[in-house]
C-alpha positions in Angstrom: 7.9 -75.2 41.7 4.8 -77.3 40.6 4.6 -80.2 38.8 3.3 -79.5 35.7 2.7 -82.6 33.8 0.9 -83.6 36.8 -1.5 -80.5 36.3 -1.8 -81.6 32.6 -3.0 -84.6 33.0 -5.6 -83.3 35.4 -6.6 -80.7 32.6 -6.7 -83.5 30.0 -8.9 -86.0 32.4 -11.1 -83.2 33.1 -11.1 -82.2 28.9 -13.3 -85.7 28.9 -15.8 -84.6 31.2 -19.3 -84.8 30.0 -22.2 -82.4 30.8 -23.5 -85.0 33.1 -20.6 -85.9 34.3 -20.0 -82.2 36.0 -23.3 -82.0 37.1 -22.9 -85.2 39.1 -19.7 -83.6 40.7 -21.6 -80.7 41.5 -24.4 -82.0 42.8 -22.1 -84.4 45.1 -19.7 -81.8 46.1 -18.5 -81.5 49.7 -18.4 -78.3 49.9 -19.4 -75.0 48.5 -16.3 -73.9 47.1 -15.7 -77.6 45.6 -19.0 -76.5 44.0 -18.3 -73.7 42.7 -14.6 -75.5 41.0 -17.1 -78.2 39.1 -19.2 -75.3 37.6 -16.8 -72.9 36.6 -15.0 -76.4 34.8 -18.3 -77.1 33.2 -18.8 -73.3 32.5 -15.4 -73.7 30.5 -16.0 -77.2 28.7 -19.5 -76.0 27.7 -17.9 -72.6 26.3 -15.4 -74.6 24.4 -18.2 -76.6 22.5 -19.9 -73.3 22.0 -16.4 -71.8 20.7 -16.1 -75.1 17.9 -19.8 -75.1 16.9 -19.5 -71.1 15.8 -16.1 -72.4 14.2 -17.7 -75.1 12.2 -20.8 -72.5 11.3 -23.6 -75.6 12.9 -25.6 -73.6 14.9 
């Protein structure tokens, strides 16, 4: 069984990341697939401020 709180705080450390701080991890990856990871997490953060923008009716 996995440690869950220990996956939570990895979820609410990477929450904080900013756009350039994904890029940075991207562009510094080590390998392809690590690549891939640090998109897909800024795919998700950058939805998520898409998602409360809508909300909120500011676009």
């Amino acid at each position: 069984m996995c440690d869950v709180k220990k996956y939570e705080k990895i979820y609410q450390e990477l929450e904080h990341l900013q756009p350039e701080d994904t890029l940075q991890l991207v562009l510094e990856a080590e390998t392809e697939e690590q690549r891939d990871f640090y998109e897909l997490v800024g795919d998700f953060l950058l939805q998520k401020k898409q998602r409360q923008v809508i909300e909120r009716n500011l676009f």
